[in-house]
C-alpha positions, 0 to 999 in steps of 0.5 A, spaced: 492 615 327 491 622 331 490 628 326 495 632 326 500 636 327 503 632 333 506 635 338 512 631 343 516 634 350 521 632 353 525 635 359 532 634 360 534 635 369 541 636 371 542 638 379 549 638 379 550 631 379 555 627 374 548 624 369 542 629 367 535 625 367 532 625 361 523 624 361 517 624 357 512 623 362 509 618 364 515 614 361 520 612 366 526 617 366 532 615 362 539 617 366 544 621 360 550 625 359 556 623 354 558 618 352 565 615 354 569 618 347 567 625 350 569 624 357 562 622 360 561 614 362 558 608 358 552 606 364 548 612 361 545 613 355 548 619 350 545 623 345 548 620 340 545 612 343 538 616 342 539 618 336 541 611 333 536 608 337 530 614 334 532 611 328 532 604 329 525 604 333 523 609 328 523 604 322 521 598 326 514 602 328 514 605 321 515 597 318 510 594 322 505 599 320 506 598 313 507 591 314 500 591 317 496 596 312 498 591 307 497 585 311 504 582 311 505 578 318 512 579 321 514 573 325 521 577 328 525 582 327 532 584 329 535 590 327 543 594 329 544 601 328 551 603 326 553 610 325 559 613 324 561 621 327 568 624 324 571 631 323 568 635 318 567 641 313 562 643 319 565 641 325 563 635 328 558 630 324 554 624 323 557 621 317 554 615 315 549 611 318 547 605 317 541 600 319 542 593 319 535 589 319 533 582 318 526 579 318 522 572 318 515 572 314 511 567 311 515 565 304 510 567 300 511 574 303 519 575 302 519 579 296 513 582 299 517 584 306 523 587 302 519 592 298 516 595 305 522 595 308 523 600 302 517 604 303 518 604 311 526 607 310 521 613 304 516 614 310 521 614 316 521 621 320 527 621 323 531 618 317 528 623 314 530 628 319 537 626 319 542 631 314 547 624 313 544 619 308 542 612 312 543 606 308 539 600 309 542 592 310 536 589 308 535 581 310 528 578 309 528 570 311 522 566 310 519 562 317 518 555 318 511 555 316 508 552 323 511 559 325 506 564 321 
């Protein structure tokens, strides 16, 4: 890891047309705008898809570390980012998010694999920066031994 503090940029374009280009150079553009329940399309990416994105690739980056560190061989993974946006006290908010991950890793590494997920959702950033509470589906399976 590079010592910190770390610093990242994104520039958000819009020339008038119906998307706005999202980049973090060199990274490929990623065309948004809002999504269809504000009036926008579902062929481009919405802040709100980012946001559970962040925090879906978040946890799986800061899993993956961890399961490293100790090491704990992951065999797959799968995760689904659920959120909920209501009418508040504020005004429009996040409610609630809750993010679904399911992993296979050697039998042994089971109870193991559970206790870092743990850790993982203590360390991760964005959820750390999220004013909602996430709440973690956790479901460790064991692989076929001739997978790990």
């Amino acid at each position: 890891m590079e010592p910190l503090p770390h610093r990242y940029d994104v520039e958000i374009e819009w020339e008038g047309t119906e998307v706005a280009l999202v980049t973090a150079w060199p990274r490929p553009p990623i065309p948004g705008g809002p999504p269809p329940e504000f009036g926008g399309k579902d062929r481009w990416w919405s802040p709100e898809h980012l946001l559970l994105s962040s925090l879906g690739l978040c946890f799986w980056t800061t899993f993956q570390a961890i399961a490293a560190q100790a090491r704990v061989p992951v065999v797959s993974w799968q995760s689904h980012v659920r959120a909920t946006l209501d009418r508040t006290e504020d005004g429009i908010a996040f409610t609630s998010f809750v993010l679904h991950a399911a992993l296979l890793v050697a039998p042994a590494d089971v109870a193991r694999a559970e206790q870092l997920a743990e850790k993982a959702k203590k360390h991760c950033l964005i959820s750390a920066a999220l004013k909602a509470p996430v709440e973690l589906e956790l479901t460790v399976g064991a692989a076929e031994p001739a997978t790990v």
